[in-house]
C-alpha positions as a Markdown table, in Angstrom:
| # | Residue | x | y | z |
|---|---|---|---|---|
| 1 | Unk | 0.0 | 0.0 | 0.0 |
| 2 | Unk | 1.2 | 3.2 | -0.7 |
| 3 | Unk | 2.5 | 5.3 | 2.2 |
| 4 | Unk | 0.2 | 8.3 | 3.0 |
| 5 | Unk | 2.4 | 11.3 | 3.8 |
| 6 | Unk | 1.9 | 12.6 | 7.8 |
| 7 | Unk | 0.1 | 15.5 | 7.9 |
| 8 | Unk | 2.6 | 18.2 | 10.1 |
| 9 | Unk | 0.3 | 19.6 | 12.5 |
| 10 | Unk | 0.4 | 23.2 | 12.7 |
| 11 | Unk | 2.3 | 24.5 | 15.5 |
| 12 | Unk | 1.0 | 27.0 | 18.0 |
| 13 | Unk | 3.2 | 29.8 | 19.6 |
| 14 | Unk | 3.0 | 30.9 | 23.0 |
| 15 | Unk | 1.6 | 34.6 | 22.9 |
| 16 | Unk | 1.7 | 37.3 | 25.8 |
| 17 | Unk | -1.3 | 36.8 | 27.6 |
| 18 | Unk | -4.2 | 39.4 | 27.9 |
| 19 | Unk | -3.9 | 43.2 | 26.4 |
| 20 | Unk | -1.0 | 45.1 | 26.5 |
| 21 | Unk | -1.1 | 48.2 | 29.0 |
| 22 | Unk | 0.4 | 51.4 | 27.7 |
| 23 | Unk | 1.5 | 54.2 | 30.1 |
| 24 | Unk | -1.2 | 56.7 | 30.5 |
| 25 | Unk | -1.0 | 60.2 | 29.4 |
| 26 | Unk | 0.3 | 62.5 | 31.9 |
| 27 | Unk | -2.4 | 65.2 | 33.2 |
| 28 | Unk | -1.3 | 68.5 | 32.7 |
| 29 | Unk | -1.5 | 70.5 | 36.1 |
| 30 | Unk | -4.0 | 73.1 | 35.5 |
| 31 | Unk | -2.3 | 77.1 | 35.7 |
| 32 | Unk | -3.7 | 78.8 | 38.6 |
| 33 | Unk | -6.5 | 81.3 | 38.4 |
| 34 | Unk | -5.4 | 85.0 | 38.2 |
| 35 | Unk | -6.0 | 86.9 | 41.0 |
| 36 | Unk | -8.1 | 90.0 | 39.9 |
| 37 | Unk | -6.3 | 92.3 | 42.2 |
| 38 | Unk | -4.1 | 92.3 | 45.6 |
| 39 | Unk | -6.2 | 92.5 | 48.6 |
| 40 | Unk | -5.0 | 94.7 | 50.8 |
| 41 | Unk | -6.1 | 93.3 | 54.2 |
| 42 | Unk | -3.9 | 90.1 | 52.8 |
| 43 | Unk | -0.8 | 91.8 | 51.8 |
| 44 | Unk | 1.9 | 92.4 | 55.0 |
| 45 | Unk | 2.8 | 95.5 | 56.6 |
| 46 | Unk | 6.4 | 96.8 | 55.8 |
| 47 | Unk | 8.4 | 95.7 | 58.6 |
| 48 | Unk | 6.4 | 92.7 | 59.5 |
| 49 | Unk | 7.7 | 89.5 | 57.7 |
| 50 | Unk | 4.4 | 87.6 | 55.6 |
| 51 | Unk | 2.9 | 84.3 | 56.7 |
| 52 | Unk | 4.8 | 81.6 | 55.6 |
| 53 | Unk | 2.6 | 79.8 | 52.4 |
| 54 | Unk | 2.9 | 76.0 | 52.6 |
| 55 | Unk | 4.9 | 74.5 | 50.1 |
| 56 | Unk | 2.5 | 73.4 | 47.1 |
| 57 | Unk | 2.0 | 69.1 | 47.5 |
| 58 | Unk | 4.5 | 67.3 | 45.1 |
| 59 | Unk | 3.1 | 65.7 | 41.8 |
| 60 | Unk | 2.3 | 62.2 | 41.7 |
| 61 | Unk | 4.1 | 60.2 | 39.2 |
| 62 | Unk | 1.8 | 59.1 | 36.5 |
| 63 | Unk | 0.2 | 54.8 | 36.8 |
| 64 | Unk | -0.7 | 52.5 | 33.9 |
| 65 | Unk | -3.7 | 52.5 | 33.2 |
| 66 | Unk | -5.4 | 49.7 | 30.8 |
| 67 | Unk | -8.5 | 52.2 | 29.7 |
| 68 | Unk | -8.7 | 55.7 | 28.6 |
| 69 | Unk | -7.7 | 58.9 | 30.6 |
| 70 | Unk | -10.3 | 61.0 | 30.5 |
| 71 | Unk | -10.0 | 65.1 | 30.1 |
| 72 | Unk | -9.2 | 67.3 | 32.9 |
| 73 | Unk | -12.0 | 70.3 | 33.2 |
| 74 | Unk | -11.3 | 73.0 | 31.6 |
| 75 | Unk | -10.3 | 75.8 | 34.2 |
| 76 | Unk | -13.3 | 78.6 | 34.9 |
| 77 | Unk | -13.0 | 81.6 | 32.4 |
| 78 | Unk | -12.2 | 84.9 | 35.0 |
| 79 | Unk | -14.5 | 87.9 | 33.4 |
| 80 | Unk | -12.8 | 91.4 | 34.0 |
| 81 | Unk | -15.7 | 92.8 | 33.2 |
| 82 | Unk | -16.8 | 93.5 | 36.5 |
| 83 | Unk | -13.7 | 95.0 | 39.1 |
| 84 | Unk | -13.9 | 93.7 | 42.4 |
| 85 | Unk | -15.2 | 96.4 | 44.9 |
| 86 | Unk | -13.3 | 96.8 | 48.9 |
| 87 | Unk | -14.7 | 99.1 | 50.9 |
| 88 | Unk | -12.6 | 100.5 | 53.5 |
| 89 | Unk | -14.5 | 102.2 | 56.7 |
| 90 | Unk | -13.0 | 105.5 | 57.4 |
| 91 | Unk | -14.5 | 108.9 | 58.1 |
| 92 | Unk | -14.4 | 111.8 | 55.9 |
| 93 | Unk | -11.9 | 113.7 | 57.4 |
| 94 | Unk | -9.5 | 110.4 | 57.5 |
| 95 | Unk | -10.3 | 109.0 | 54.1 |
| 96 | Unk | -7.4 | 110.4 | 52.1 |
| 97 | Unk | -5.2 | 109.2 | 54.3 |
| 98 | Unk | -7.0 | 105.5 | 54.1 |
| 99 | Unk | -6.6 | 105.9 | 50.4 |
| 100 | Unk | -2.8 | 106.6 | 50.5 |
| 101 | Unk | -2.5 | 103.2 | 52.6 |
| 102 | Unk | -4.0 | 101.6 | 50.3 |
| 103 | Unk | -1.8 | 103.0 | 47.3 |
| 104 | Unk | 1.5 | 102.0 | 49.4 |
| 105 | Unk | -0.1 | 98.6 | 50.1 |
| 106 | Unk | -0.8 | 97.9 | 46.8 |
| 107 | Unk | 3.1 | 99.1 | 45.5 |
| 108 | Unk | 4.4 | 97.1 | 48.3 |
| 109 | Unk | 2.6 | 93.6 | 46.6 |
| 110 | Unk | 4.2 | 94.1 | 43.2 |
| 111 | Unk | 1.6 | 96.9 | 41.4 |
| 112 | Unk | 2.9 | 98.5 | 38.8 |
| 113 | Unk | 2.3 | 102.9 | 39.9 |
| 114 | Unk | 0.9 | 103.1 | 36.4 |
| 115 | Unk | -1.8 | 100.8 | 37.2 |
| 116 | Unk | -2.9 | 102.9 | 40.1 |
| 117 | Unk | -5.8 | 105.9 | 40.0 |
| 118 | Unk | -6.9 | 107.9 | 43.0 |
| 119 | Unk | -9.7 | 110.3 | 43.0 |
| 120 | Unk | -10.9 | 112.9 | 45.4 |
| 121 | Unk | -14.5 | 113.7 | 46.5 |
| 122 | Unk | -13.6 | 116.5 | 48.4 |
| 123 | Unk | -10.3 | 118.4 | 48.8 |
| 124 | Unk | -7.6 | 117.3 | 46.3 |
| 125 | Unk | -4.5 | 115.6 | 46.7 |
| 126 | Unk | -1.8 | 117.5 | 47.5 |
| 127 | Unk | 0.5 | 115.7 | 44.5 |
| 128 | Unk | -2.3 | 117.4 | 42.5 |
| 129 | Unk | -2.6 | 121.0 | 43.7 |
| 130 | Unk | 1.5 | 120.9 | 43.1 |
| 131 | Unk | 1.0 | 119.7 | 39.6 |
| 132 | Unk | -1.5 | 121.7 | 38.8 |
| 133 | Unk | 0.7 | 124.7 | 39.6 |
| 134 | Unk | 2.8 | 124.0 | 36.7 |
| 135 | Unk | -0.5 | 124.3 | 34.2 |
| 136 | Unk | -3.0 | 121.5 | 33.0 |
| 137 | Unk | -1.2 | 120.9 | 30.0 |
| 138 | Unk | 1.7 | 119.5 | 32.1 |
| 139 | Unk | -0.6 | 117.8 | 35.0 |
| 140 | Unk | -2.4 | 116.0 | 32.0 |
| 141 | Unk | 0.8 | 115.1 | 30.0 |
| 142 | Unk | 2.1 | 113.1 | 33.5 |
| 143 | Unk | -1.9 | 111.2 | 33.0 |
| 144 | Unk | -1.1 | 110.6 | 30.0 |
| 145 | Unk | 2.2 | 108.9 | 29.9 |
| 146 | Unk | 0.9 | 106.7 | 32.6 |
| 147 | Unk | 4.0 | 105.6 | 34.2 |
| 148 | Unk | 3.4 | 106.6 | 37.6 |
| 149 | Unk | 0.3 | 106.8 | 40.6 |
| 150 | Unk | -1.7 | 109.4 | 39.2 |
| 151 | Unk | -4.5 | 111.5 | 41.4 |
| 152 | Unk | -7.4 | 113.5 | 40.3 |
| 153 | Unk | -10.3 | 115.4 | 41.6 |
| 154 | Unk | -14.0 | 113.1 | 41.4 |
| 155 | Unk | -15.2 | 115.9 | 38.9 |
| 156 | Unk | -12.5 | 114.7 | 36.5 |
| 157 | Unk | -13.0 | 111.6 | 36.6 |
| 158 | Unk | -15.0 | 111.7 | 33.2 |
| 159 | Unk | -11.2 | 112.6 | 31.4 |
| 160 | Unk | -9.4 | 110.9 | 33.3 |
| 161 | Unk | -8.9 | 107.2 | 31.6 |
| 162 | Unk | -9.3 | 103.9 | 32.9 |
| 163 | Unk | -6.7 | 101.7 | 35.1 |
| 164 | Unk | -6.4 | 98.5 | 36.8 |
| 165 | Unk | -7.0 | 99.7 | 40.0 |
| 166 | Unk | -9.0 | 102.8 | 41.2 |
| 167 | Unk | -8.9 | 104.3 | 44.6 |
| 168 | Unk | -11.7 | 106.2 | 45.5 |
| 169 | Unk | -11.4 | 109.2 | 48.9 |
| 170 | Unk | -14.7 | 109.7 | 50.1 |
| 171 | Unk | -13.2 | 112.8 | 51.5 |
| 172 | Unk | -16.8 | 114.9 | 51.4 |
| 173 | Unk | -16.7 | 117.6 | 48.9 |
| 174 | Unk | -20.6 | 118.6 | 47.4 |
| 175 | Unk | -23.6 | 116.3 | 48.3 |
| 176 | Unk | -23.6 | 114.5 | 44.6 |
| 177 | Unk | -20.2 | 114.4 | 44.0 |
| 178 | Unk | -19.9 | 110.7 | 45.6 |
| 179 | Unk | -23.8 | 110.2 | 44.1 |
| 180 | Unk | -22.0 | 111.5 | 40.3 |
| 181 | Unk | -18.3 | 110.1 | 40.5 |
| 182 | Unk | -18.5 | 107.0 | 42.2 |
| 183 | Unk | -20.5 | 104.9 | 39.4 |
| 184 | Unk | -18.5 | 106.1 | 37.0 |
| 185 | Unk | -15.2 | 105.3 | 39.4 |
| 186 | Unk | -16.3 | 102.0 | 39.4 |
| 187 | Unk | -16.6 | 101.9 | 35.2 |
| 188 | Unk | -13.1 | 102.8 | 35.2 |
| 189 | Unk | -11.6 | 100.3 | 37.2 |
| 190 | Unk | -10.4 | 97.1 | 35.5 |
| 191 | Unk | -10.1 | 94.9 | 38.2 |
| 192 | Unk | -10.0 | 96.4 | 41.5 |
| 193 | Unk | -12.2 | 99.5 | 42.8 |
| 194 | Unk | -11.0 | 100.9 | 46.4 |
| 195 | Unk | -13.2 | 103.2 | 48.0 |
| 196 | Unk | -12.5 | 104.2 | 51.5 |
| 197 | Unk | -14.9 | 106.6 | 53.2 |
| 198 | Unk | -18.3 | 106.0 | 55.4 |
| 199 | Unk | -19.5 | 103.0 | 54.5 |
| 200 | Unk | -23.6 | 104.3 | 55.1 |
| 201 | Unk | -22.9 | 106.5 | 52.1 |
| 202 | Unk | -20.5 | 103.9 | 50.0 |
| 203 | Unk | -23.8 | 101.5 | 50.0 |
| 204 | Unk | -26.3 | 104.0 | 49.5 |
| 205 | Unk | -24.7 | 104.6 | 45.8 |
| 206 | Unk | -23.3 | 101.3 | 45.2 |
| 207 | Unk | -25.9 | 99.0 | 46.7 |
| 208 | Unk | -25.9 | 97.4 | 50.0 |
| 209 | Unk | -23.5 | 94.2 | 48.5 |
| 210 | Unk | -20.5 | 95.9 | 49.0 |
């Protein structure tokens, strides 16, 4: 009989068993929101060292993971449309001098002077009645260039242009000078709206949520 040939079995190869697990993606830490503005109460007085921040937690490494890595949240959107509003308490006669506090507090955490707009209710600012005495043209022409603190009387504050911060003296001056200047104080603040005076009066034109 003739011989049949053998049939060679195929062969079967050993195979890594179950699916392969691939590092997964790192998550990128998110960039902290923006602070509108220093708050004063929060920034130390010259002299008296800061608190001491902790140190931020260290990253974990990334772990395998065998299914997807889903998307971090996208971080809030922070609208400037709005400035943030502090109201400091302080009588008429001692709002002026609240208001250069919070100019020195505010240079002393980093503010640029440019970005920094005080305005009088009542009596002006004594930076201003020296300007002035060299003309308008000039007292302008420093508003203008915007590289340093600039102050102005409440009834300019429809010429005078908008900064990142605005200080506002409640310092008295005619009955609707606060009732005129204030909303418009507010309009020109990008991110941060000081007003130091009596705080009865401050609500009465800006709402009682201050």
């Amino acid at each position: 009989m003739p011989l049949t040939p053998a049939i060679e079995e195929p062969q079967i190869h050993e195979s890594a068993q179950g699916p392969r697990v691939t590092p997964a993606a790192s998550r990128t830490a998110q960039t902290p929101r923006p602070v509108p503005g220093p708050r004063p109460a929060a920034v130390p007085r010259p002299g008296r060292p800061g608190p001491v921040l902790p140190a931020p937690p260290a990253q974990r490494a990334p772990q395998a993971s065998a299914g997807p890595v889903p998307a971090a949240p996208a971080a809030p959107s922070v609208s400037a449309a709005v400035p943030q509003v502090q109201l400091v308490p302080a009588s008429a006669e001692g709002a002026l001098d609240a208001a250069e506090e919070a100019v020195d507090l505010l240079l002393d955490a980093g503010r640029a002077p440019g970005d920094i707009l005080v305005l009088t209710s009542g009596d002006p600012h004594p930076w201003a009645v020296h300007e002035l005495s060299f003309g308008e043209a000039a007292y302008w022409a420093q508003h203008d260039a915007g590289d340093d603190v600039f102050y102005a009387d409440a009834a300019q504050v429809q010429r005078a242009a908008g900064r990142a911060v605005v200080v506002f003296a409640a310092n008295g001056g005619p009955g609707d000078a606060l009732k005129d200047a204030l909303p418009v104080a507010l309009a020109r603040a990008g991110t941060l709206l000081i007003v130091c005076g009596e705080p009865g009066r401050i609500n009465s034109v800006l709402g009682a949520g201050v």
